[in-house]
C-alpha positions as CSV (number, residue, x, y, z in Angstrom):
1,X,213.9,2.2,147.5
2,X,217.6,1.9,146.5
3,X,219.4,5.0,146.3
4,X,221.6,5.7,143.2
5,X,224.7,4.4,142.8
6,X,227.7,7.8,144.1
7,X,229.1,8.1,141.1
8,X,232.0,11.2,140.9
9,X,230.4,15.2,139.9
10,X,233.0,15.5,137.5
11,X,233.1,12.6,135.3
12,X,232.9,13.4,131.3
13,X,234.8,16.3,132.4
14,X,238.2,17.4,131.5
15,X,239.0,17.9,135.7
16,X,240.4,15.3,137.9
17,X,240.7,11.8,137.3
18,X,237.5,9.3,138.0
19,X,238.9,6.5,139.8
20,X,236.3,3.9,141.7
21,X,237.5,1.5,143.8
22,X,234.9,-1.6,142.9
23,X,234.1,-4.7,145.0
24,X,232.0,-8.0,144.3
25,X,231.8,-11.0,146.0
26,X,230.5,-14.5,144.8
27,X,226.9,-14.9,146.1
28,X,227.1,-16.7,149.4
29,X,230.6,-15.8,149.4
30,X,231.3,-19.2,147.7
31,X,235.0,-20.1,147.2
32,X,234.6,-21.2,143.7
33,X,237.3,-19.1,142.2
34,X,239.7,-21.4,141.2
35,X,243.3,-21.3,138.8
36,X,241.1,-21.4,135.3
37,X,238.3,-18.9,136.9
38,X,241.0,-16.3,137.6
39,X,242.6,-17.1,134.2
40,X,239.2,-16.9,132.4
41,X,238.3,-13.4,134.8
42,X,241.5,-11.7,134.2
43,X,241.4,-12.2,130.5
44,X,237.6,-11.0,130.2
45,X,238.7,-7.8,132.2
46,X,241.2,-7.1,129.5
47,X,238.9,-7.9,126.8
48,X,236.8,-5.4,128.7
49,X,239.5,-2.4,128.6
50,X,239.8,-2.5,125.2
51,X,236.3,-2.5,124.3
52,X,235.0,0.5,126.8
53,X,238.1,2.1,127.2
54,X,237.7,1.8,130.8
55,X,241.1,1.5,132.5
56,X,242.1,-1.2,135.7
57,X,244.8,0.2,137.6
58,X,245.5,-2.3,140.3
59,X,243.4,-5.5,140.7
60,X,243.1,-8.9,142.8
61,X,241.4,-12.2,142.3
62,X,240.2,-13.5,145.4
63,X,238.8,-17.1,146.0
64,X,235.1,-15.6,146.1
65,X,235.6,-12.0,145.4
66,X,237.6,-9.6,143.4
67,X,239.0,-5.8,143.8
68,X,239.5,-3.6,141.2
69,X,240.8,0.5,141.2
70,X,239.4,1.7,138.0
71,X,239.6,4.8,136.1
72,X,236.7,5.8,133.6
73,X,238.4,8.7,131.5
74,X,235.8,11.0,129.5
75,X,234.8,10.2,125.8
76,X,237.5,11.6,123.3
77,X,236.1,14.6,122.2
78,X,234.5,14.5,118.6
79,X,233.4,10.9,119.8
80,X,235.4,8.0,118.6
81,X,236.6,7.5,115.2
82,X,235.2,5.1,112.5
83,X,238.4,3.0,112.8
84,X,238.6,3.4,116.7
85,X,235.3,2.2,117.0
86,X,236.3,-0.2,114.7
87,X,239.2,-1.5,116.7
88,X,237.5,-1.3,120.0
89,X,234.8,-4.0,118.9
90,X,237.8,-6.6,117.6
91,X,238.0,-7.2,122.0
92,X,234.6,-8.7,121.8
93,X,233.0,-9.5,118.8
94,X,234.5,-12.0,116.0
95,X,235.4,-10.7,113.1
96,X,232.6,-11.9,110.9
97,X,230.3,-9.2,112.9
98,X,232.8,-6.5,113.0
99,X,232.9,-6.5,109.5
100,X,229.6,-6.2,109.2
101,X,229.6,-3.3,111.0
102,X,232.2,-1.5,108.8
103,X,230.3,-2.5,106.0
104,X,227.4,-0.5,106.9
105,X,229.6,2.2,108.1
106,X,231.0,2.4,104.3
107,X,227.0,1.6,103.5
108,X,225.8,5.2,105.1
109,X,228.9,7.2,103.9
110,X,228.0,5.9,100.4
111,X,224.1,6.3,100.3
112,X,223.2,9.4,97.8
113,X,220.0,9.3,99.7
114,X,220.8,9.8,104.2
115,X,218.1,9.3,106.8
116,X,216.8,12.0,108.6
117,X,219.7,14.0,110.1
118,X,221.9,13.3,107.0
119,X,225.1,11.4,107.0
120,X,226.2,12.7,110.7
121,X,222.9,11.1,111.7
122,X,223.3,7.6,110.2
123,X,227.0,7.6,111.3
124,X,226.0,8.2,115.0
125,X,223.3,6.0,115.0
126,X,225.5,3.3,113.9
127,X,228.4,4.1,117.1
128,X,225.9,4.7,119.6
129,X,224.4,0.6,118.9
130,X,228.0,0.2,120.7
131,X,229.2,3.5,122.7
132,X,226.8,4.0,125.3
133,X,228.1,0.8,127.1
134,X,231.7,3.2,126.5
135,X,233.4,5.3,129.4
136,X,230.7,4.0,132.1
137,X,231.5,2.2,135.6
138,X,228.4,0.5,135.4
139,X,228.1,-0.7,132.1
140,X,231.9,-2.2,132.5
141,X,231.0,-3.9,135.5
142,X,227.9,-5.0,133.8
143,X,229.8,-6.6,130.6
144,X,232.3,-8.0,132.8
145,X,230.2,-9.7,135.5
146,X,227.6,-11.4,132.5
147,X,230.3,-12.1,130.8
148,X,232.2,-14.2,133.5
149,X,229.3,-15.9,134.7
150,X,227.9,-17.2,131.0
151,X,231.5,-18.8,131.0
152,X,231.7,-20.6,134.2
153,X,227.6,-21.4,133.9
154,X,228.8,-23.3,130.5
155,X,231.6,-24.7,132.3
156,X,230.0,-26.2,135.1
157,X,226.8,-27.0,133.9
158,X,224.6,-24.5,136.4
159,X,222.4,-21.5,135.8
160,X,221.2,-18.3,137.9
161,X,223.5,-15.7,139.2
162,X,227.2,-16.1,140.7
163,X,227.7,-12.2,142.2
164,X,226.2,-10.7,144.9
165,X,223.1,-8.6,143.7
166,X,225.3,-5.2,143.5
167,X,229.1,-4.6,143.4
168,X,230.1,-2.1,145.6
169,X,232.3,1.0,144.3
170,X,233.8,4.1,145.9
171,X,235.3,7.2,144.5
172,X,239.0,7.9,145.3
173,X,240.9,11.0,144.6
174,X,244.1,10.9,142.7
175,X,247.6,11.2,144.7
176,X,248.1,9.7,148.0
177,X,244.7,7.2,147.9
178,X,245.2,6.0,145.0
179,X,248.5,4.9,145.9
180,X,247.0,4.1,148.5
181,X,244.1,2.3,147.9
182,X,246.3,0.3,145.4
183,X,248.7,-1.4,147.8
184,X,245.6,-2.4,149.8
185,X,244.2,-4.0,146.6
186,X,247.6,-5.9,145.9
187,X,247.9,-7.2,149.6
188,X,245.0,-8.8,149.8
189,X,246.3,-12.1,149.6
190,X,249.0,-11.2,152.0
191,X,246.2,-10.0,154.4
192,X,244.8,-13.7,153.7
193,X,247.6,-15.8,154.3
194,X,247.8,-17.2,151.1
195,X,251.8,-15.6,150.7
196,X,253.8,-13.7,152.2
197,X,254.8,-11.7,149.6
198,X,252.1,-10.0,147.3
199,X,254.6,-10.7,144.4
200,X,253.7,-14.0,144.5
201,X,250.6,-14.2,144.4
202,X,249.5,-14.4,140.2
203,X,246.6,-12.8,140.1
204,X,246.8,-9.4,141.1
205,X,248.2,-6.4,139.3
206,X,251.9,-6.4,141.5
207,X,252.1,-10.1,140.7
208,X,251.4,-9.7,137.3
209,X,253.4,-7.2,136.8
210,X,256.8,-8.6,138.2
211,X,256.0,-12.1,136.6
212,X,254.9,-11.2,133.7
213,X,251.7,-12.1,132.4
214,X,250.5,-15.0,129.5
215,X,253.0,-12.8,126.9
216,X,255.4,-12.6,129.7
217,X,255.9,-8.9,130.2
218,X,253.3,-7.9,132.1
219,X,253.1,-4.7,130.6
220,X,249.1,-3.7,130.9
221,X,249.7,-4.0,135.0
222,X,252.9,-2.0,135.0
223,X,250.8,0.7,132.9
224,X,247.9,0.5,135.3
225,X,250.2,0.7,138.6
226,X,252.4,3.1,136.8
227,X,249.2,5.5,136.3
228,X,247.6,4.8,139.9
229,X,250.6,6.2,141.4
230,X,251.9,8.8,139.8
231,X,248.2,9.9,137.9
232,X,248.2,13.3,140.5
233,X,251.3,14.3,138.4
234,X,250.1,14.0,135.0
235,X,251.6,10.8,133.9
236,X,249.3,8.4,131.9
237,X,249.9,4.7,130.9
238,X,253.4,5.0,130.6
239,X,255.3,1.8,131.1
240,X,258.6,3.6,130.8
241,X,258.3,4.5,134.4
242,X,257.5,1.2,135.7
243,X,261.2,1.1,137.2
244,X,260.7,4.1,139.4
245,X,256.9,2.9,140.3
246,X,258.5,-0.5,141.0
247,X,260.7,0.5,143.6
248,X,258.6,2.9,145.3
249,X,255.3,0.3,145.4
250,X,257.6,-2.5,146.8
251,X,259.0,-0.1,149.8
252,X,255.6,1.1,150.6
253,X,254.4,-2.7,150.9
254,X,257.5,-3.8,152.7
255,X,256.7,-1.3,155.4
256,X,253.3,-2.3,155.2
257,X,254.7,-5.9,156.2
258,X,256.4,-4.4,159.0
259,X,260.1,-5.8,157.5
260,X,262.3,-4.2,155.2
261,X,261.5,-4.0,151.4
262,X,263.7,-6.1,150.5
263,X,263.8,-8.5,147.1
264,X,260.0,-9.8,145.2
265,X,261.9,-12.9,144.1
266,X,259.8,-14.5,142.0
267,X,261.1,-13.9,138.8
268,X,264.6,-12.3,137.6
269,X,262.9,-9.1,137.1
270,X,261.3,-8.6,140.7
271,X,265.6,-8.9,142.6
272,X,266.3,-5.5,143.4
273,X,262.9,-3.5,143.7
274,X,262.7,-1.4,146.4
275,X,266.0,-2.6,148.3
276,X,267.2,0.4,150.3
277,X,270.1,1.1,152.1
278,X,268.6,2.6,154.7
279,X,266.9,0.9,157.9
280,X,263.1,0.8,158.2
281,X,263.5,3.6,161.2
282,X,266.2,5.8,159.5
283,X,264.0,5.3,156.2
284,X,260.9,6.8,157.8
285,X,262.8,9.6,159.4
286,X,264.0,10.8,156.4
287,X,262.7,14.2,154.4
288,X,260.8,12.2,152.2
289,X,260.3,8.6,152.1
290,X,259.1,8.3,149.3
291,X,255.7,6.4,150.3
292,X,252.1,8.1,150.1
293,X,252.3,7.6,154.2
294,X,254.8,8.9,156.3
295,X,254.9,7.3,159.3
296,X,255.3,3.2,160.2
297,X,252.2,3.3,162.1
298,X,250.1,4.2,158.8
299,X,251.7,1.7,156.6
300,X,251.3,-1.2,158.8
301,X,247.6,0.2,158.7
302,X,247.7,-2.0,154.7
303,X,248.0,-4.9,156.6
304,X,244.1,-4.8,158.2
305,X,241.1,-4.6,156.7
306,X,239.9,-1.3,156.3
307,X,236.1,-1.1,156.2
308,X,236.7,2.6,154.6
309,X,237.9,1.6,151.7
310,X,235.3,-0.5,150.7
311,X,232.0,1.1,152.2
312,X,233.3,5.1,152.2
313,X,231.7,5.9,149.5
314,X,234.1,8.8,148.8
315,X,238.0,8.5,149.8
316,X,240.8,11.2,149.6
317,X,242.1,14.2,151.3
318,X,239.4,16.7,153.5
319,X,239.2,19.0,150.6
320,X,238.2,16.1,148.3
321,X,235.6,14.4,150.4
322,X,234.3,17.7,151.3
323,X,233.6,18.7,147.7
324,X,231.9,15.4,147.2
325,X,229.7,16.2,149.6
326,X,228.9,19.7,148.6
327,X,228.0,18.7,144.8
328,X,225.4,15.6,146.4
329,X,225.0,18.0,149.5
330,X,220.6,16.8,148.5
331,X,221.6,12.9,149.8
332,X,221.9,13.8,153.4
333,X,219.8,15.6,156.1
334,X,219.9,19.2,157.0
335,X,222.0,19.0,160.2
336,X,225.5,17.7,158.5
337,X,226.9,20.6,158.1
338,X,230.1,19.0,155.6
339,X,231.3,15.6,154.6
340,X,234.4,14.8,155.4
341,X,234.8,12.1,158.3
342,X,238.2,11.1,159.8
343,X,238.9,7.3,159.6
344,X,238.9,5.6,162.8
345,X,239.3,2.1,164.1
346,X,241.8,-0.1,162.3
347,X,242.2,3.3,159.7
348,X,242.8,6.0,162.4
349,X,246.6,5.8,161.2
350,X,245.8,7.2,157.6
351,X,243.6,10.1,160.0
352,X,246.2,12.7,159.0
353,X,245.6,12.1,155.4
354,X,242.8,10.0,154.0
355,X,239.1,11.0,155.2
356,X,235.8,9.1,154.3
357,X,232.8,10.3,153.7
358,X,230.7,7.9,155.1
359,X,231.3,7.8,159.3
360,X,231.0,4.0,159.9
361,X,230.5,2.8,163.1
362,X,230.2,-0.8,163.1
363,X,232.9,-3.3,161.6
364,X,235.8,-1.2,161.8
365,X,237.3,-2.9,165.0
């Protein structure tokens, strides 16, 4: 029997932020991802956002899998207006059936005669046809990935399923694994060998968001990276800070590269992030160098795969993990006496930092 999916204590909550780091690959691992299926994927995953309110921090489109670090903030307390509701179903449905929808929203505010539970009743009645697929990881993932795979079934004439039979996910605290986790995501193709610089590479949330996306600014991945970094300090989607994200993101994956930040030039906006005029050595020996990890060692960690972040279940400091642990303390067996695990293998160098809770021993080289 599966075991439910980890999903984070305090989601619907006004605490911390829910952030899952979520994986799937293309059954058999099938390259078949291609320039029109990333096209197609990233502009369902937007169409996605708007509709659950589910947010993508960082992302990237492999050839037979994708990454995502994804937020899932709590409903809006009173529930969603008539108009937001409204809005929201404009990402996927036509208009024709939205405005059928308003229609009977206008329909049960003008009835002299309500339904059992009165006008509140037939209002709610009416959202909830829509909002329970809202503000959930796995009804997201679930819109997304059927989504996606009517499209390319059309396309190329098939049936039967495209993804693996589950997508994997992990919970990841705010602050230093986000960031964390982030670059990881964005140097994926870098990891790959597909470019050596992760601001080349289109179809991730860093490349997006120096080249500019279809309307050029690529302002939905500045506000997703711009929120996955500094989200531990209270900032929110707010685009405004994208020059200060900017530079710090490209000095953490320049030392991830083991070479100097220096220039993303792909576009006229990337020349200048992260240059410093410091060397790599007198850069980490400063006070604070401005990266979620401290030392060389850690950041040339981004350049391996790390098993951890994908099959941890829970990633973050030892408090975090810990606290995981204690609310689910029923999934493990009587003689673990806490949860947090320290990274070892290629992810020893984030030891000091980021702990797991899972303790894998296989695959982590």
């Amino acid at each position: 029997m599966r075991r439910a999916r980890w999903l984070a204590e305090w989601r619907g909550t006004a605490g911390k932020p829910v952030l899952y780091h979520v994986i799937s690959r293309v059954v058999d691992r099938r390259f078949v991802l291609g320039t029109a299926e990333k096209e197609k994927f990233r502009t369902l995953m937007r169409m996605q956002e708007n509709f659950t309110g589910c947010r993508v921090l960082s992302y990237c489109l492999m050839d037979n899998h994708f990454h995502l670090l994804l937020e899932v903030p709590q409903v809006t307390e009173g529930g969603l207006s008539d108009e937001e509701l409204l809005r929201r179903l404009l990402a996927i449905y036509d208009e024709g059936a939205v405005a059928f929808v308003a229609k009977e929203l206008a329909d049960a505010r003008a009835a002299v005669y309500q339904n059992e539970g009165g006008l509140a009743g037939a209002l709610a009645a009416i959202h909830q046809r829509f909002t329970y697929r809202m503000h959930d990881l796995g009804e997201f993932m679930k819109g997304l990935l059927q989504r996606f795979t009517q499209w390319f079934n059309r396309v190329q004439a098939r049936s039967g399923t495209l993804w693996e039979e589950r997508f994997k996910s992990v919970i990841v605290e705010d602050g230093v694994a986000a960031r964390t986790i982030s670059a990881y995501i964005d140097l994926n193709p870098v990891r790959a060998g597909m470019v050596q610089d992760p601001a080349a590479y289109r179809w991730s949330s860093y490349g997006e968001a120096v080249g500019g996306g279809k309307k050029g600014n690529g302002r939905k991945a500045r506000e997703g990276l711009v929120r996955a970094y500094f989200c531990d300090q209270g900032v929110g989607f707010d685009v405004g800070k994208w020059a200060d994200v900017s530079r710090l993101y490209r000095r953490l994956m320049g030392l991830a590269l083991g070479r100097n930040p220096g220039r993303a030039d792909v576009s006229q906006e990337a020349k200048g992030l992260g240059q410093t005029t410091k060397n790599t050595a007198e850069f980490l020996e400063s006070e604070d160098s401005e990266t979620p990890l401290k030392d060389l060692g850690t950041a040339k960690m981004l350049r391996c795969r790390i098993r951890y972040f994908t099959d941890g279940a829970v990633i973050g400091s030892r408090d975090f993990v810990n606290e995981a642990f204690a609310s689910a303390r029923d999934r493990f067996g009587p003689k673990r006496k806490d949860g947090a695990r320290r990274l070892r293998g290629e992810g020893a160098a984030a030891g000091r930092a980021l702990w797991s809770l899972r303790d894998l021993r296989k695959g982590i080289l």
